[in-house]
Structure formats: C-alpha cells, structure tokens
N, C-alpha and C positions, 0 to 999 in steps of 0.2 A: 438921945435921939427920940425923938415924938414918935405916934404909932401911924402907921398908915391909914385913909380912911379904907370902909369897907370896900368889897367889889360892889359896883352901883346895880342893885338890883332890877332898876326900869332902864333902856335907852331912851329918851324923845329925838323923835326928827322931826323939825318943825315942815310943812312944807306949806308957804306962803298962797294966799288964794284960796285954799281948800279948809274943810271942820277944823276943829283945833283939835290939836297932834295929840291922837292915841300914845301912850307908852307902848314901847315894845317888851315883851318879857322876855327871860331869859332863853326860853325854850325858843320863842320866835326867832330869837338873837341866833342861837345856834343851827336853826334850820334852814336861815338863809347864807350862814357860813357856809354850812355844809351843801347847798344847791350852789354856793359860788366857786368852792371846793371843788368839789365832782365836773361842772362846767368845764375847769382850767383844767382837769387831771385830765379830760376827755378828748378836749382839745389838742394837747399835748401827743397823747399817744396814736391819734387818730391817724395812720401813715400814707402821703399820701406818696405815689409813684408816675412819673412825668417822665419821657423820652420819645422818641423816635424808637417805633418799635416795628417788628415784622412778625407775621403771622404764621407760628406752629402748627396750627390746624384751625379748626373751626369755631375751637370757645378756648385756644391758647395763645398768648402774644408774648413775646420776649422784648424785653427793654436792658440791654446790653445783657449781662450773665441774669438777669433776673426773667425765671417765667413767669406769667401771670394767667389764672385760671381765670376767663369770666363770670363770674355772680350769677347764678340761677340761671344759667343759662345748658343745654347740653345737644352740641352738635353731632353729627356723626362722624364714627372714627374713619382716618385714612382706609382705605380700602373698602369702606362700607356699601354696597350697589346702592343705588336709586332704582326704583320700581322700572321707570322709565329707561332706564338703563347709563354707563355710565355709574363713576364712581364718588358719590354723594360728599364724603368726604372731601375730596380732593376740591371740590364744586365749589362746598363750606369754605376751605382753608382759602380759595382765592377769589371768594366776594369778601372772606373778611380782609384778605391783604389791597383789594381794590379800597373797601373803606378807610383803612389807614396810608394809604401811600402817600408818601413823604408827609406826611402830617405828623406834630407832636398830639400827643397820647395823655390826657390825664387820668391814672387811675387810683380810688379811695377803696382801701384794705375792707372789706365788707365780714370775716372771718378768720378764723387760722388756718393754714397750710392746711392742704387737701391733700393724701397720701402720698400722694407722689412728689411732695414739697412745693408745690407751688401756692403765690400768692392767690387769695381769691381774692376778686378785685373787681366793684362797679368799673368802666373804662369808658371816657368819654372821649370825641376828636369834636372841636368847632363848635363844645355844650350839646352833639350827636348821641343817644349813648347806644355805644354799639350792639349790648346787648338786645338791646329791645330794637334797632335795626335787623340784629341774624334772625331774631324771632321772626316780628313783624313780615320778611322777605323769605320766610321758609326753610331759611337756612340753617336752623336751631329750633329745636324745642324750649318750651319754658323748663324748670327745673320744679317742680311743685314739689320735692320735695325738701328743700331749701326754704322756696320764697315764691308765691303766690306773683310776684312782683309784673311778672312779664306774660300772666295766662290768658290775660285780655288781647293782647296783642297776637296769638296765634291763628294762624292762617287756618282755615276749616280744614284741610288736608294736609299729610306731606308726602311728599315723594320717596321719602325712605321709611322705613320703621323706627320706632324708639331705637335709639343709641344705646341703651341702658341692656336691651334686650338683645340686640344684636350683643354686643360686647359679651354677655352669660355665655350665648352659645360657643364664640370663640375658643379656640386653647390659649391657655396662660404663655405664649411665649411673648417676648418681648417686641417682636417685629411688628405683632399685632397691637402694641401699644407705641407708634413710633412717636407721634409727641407729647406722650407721657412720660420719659426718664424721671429718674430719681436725680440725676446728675447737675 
C-alpha cells in the first residue's frame, strides 16, 4: 500500500474576475472553520418562542405553561399606585394584554432564566416589539441595568416610581409578587 500524500499545506480558491487567487493558510483555513462553526452552533441554540399568549403583568407574558419575562424592560408590580392614583400595575398588565390580543407572539431567548424561572425573552407581535412599545407609552421603564437597549425610548416622566424600588420597600410575601411564581 503506497503512502498517503501530505495534508496540503495551502488551500487556493480561485475566484474568476478578480487578482489571482491568494493561497489560504492553514491558520486562515481554521479560522474560518471556526467563524462557520460558532455561526451554525449559535444558530442552533438560539430558542426562539411563538404562541398566543396572555399578559401576567406588565413585562410578563405566558405562552401555554411557559412564562416569559421581557428583555430590559421593568413594569410596575400588581398593586403598585400611580402618583395619579389608581393602580399602575394593573394599568401595565392590560395595555400589555391590549397589545397582544389574539395576536401570535414571537419571542427570542435574549438570557437565562431570571430567578423566578422564567424565560427572558425580546417579544415581538406584527415585527411591534413590545418591549420598546411598554417603554415608549410609559407603561415600563427601560432596564439599564441589563441593556441600554430601550433608554431612548423613555418617556420624560412616569406616573409611578421605579418598580425596582417600590418592590425593596415591600414585605417578602408572595401576594406581593403575584406574577412572579416560581411555578
């Protein structure tokens, strides 16, 4: 049995029209394996989530057993007052269900589970995306401490306080986190 030749240390790719074809080297060879690699891996795992969903609160949406938190976004919780008076929350949870009603839902996994297991999740309806909708319409704050992504879009005032802060002063009971479950 004869021996095999070596591994061909240059590739050429000719490509017709243009200088004559550089050799690739080895190293080049593997680093656009590896950029074609990582591409397909990314792709792959990338999850995206589509249904008909309804609105747990203000930056929650359910799509059958699955919650889904919105992406940098953070609304005020159930029971939260508006300055104005009136429960800001509740306000949130159904301009966000006005925006999805009976509409399908698409949303792309933007992180991992946020303590309370739900999905964080960009969420679009109609190419809309909602988050920069709740923003945009006062109904949510941006999340800056996440993602920059939506702080353009914030209204000069809002009618409640930081969500973040109200939540501190609260007690740890459950009622006070109603579409938060772990469940």
């Amino acid at each position: 049995m004869g021996r095999l030749p070596p591994f061909p240390r240059r590739i050429v790719i000719p490509i017709r029209g243009l200088a004559p074809p550089r050799p690739l080297g080895p190293r080049t060879v593997a680093a656009l394996i590896g950029i074609v690699a990582a591409t397909i891996v990314l792709a792959l795992f990338e999850e995206h989530i589509s249904g008909l969903p309804r609105a747990v609160d203000g930056d929650t949406l359910a799509i059958g057993e699955e919650r889904i938190r919105l992406y940098a976004i953070d609304a005020p919780e159930l029971g939260q007052p508006c300055r104005s008076g009136g429960d800001c929350g509740i306000k949130a949870k159904a301009f966000l269900a006005e925006l999805i009603h009976d509409r399908m839902v698409t949303c792309v996994r933007r992180s991992r589970n946020d303590s309370y297991g739900r999905v964080v999740a960009q969420c679009s309806v109609d190419g809309g995306d909602l988050g920069r909708e709740m923003v945009r319409t006062g109904h949510a704050m941006a999340s800056r401490s996440i993602s920059s992504l939506y702080a353009a879009d914030e209204p000069r005032s809002f009618d409640f306080e930081q969500p973040s802060a109200y939540r501190q002063r609260q007690p740890s009971q459950p009622e006070h986190r109603r579409g938060h479950n772990r469940s």
